[in-house]
N, CA, C and O atoms as CSV, one atom per row, in Angstrom:
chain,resi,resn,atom,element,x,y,z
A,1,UNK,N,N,-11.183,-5.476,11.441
A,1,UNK,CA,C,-11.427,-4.055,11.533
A,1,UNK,C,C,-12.477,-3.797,12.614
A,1,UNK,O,O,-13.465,-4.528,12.680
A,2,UNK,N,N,-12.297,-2.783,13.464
A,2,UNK,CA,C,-13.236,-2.111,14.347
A,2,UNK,C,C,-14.722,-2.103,13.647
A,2,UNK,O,O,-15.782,-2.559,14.077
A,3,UNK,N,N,-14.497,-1.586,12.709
A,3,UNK,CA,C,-16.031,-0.976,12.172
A,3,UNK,C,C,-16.459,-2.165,12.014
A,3,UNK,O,O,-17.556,-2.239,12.568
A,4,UNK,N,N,-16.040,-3.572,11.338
A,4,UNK,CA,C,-16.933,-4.538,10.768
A,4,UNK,C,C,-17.177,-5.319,11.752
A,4,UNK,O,O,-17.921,-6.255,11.460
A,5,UNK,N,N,-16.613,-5.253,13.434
A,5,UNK,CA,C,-16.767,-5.882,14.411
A,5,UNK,C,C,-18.618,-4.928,14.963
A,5,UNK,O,O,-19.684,-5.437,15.309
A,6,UNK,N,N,-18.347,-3.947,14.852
A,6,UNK,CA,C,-19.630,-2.862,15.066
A,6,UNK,C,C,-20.422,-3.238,14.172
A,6,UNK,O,O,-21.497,-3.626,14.631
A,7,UNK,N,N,-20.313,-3.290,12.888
A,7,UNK,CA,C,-21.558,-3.527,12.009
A,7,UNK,C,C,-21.798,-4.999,12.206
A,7,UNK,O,O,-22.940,-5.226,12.607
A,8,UNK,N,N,-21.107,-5.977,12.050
A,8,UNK,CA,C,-21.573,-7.215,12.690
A,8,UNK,C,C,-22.390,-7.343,14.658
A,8,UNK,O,O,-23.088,-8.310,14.964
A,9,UNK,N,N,-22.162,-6.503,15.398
A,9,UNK,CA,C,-22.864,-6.200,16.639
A,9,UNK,C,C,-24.456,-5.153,16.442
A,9,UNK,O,O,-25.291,-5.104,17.345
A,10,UNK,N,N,-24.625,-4.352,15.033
A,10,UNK,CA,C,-25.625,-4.161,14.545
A,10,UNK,C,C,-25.579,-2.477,15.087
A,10,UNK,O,O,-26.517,-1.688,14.966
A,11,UNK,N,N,-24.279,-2.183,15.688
A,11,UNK,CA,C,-23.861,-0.923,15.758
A,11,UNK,C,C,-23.669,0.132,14.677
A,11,UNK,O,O,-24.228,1.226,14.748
A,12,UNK,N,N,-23.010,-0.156,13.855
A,12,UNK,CA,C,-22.592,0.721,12.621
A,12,UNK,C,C,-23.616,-0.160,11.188
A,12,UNK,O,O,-23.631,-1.367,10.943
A,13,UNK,N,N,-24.398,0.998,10.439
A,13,UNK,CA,C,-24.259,0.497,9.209
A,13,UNK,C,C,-23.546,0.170,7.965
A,13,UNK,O,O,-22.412,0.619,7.800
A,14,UNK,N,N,-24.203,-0.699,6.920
A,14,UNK,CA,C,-23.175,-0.794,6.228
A,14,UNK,C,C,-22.385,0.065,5.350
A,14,UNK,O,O,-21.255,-0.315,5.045
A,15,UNK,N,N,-22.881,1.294,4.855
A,15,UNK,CA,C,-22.271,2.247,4.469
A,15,UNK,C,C,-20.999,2.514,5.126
A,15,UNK,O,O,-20.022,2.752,4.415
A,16,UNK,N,N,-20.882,2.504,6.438
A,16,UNK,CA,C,-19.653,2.466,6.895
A,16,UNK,C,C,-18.666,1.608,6.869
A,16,UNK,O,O,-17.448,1.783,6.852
A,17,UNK,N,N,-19.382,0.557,6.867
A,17,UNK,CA,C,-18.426,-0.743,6.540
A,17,UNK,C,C,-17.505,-0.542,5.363
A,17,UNK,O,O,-16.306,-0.780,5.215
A,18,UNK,N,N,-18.631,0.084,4.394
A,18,UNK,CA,C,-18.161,-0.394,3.055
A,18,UNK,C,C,-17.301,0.793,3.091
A,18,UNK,O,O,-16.183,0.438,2.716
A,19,UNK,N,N,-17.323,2.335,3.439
A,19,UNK,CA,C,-16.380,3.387,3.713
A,19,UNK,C,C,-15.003,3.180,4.290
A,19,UNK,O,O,-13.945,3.788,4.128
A,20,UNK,N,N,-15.302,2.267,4.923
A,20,UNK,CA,C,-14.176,1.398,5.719
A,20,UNK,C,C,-13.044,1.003,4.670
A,20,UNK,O,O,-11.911,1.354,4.344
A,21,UNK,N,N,-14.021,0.062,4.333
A,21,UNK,CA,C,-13.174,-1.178,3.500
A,21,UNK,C,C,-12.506,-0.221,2.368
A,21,UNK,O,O,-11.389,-0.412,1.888
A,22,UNK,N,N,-13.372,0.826,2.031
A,22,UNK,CA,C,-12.783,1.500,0.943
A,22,UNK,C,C,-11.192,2.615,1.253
A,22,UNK,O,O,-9.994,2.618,0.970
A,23,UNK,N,N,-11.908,3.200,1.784
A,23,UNK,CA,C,-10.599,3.404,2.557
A,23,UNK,C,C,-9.059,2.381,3.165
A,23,UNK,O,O,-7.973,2.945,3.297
A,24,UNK,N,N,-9.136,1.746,3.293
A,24,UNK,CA,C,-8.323,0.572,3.446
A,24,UNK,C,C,-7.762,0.045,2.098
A,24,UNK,O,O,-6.731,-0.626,2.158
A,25,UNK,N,N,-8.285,0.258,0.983
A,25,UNK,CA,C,-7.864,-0.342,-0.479
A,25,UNK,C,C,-7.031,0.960,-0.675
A,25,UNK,O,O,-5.897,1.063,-1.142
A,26,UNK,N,N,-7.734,1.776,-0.279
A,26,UNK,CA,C,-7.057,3.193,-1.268
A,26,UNK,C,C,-5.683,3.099,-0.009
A,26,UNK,O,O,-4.764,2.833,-0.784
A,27,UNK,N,N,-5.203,3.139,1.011
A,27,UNK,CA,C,-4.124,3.204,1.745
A,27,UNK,C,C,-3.324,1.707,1.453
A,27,UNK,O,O,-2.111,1.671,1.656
A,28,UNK,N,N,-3.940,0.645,1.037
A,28,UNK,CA,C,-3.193,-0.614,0.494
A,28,UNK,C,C,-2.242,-0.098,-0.615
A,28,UNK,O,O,-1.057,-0.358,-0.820
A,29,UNK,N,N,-3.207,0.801,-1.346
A,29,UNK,CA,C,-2.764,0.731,-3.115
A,29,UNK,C,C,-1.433,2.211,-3.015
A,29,UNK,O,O,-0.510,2.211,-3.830
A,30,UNK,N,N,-1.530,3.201,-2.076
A,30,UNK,CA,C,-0.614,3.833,-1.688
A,30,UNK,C,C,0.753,3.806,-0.700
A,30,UNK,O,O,1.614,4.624,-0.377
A,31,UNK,N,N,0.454,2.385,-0.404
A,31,UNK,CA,C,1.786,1.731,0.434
A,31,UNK,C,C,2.498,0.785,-0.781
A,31,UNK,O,O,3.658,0.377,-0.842
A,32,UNK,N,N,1.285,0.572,-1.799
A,32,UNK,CA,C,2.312,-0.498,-2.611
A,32,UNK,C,C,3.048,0.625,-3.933
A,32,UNK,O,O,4.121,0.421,-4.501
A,33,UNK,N,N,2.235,1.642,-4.139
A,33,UNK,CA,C,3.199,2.800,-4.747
A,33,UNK,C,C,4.383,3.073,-3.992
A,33,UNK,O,O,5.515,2.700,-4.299
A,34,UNK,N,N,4.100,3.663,-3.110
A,34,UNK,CA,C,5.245,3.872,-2.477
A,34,UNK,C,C,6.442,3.410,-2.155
A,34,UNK,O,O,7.512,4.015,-2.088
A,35,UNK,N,N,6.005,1.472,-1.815
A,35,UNK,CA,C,7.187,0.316,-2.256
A,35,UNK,C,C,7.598,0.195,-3.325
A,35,UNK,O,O,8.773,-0.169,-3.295
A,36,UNK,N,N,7.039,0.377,-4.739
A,36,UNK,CA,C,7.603,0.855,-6.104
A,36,UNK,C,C,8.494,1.523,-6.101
A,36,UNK,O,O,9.669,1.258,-6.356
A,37,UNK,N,N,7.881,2.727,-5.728
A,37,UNK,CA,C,9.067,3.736,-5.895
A,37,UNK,C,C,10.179,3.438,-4.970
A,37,UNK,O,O,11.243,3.201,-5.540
A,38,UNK,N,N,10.188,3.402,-3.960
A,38,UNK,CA,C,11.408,3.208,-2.810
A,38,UNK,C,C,12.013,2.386,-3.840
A,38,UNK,O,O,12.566,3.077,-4.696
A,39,UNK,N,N,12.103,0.886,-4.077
A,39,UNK,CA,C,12.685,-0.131,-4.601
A,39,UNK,C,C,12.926,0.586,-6.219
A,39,UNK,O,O,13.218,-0.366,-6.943
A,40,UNK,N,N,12.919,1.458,-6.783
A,40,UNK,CA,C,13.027,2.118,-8.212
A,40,UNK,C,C,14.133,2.896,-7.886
A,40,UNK,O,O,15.186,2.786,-8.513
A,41,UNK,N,N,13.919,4.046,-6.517
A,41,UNK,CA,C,15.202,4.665,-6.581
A,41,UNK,C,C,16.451,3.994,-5.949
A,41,UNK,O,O,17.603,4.262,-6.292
A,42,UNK,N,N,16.048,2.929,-4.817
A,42,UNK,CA,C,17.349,2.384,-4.713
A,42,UNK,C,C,17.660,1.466,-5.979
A,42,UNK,O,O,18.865,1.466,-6.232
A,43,UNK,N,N,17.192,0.987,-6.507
A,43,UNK,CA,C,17.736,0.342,-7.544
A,43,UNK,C,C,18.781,1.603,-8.840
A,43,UNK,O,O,19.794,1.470,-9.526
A,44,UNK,N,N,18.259,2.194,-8.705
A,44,UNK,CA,C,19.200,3.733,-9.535
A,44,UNK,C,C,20.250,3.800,-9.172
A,44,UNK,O,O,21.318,3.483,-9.698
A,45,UNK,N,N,19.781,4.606,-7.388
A,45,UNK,CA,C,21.013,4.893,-6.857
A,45,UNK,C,C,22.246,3.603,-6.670
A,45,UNK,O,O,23.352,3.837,-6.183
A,46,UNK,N,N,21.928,2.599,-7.024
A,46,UNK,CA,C,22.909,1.554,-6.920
A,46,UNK,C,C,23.770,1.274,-8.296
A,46,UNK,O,O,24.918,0.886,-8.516
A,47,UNK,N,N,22.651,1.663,-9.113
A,47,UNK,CA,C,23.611,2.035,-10.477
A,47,UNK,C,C,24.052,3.043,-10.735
A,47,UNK,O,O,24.564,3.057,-11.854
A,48,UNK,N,N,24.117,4.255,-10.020
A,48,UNK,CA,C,24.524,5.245,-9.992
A,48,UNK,C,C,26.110,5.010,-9.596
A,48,UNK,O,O,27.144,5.502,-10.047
A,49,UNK,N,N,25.857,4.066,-8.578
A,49,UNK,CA,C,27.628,3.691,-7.654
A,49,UNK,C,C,27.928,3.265,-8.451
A,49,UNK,O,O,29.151,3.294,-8.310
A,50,UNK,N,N,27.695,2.718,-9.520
A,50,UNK,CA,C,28.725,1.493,-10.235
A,50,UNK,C,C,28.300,0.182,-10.493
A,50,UNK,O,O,28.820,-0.634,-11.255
A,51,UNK,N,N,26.863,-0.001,-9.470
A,51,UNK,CA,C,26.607,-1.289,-9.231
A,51,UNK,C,C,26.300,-2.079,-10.780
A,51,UNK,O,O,26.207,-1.488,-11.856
A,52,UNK,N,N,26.191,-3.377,-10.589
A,52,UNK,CA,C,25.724,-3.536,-11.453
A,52,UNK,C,C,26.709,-4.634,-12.467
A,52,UNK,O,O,27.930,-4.543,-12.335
A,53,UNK,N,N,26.146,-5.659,-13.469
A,53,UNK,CA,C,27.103,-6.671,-14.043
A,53,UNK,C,C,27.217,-5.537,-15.486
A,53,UNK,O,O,26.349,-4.842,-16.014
A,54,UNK,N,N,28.701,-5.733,-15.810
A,54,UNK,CA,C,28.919,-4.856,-16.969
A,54,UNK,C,C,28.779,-5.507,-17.793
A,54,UNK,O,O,29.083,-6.680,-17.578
A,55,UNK,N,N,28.394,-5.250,-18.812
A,55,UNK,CA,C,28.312,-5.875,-20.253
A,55,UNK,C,C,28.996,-5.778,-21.107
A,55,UNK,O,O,28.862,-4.690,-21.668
A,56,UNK,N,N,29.970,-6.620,-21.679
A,56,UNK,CA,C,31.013,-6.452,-22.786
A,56,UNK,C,C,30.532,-7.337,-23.826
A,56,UNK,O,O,31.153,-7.444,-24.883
């Protein structure tokens, strides 16, 4: 990351660092929702077609 290259050069403090880093968890944890869901509705819409082993 930019910022922790700056706070390691004694440019930025660590509050920012740590604003940084925090920010970065919270956009981690909203890309892996988002892969949830994507992979939830195609999995639907595929049983929606038909997909799927039938059970007798």
């Amino acid at each position: 990351m930019i910022v922790e290259a700056r706070y390691w050069a004694g440019v930025s403090n660590y509050l920012e660092l740590h604003d940084a880093q925090r920010d970065k968890f919270v956009a981690q944890q909203a890309a892996l929702v988002t892969r949830r869901q994507l992979l939830s509705v195609a999995a639907n819409f595929y049983k929606a077609l038909g997909g799927g082993v039938a059970v007798q």
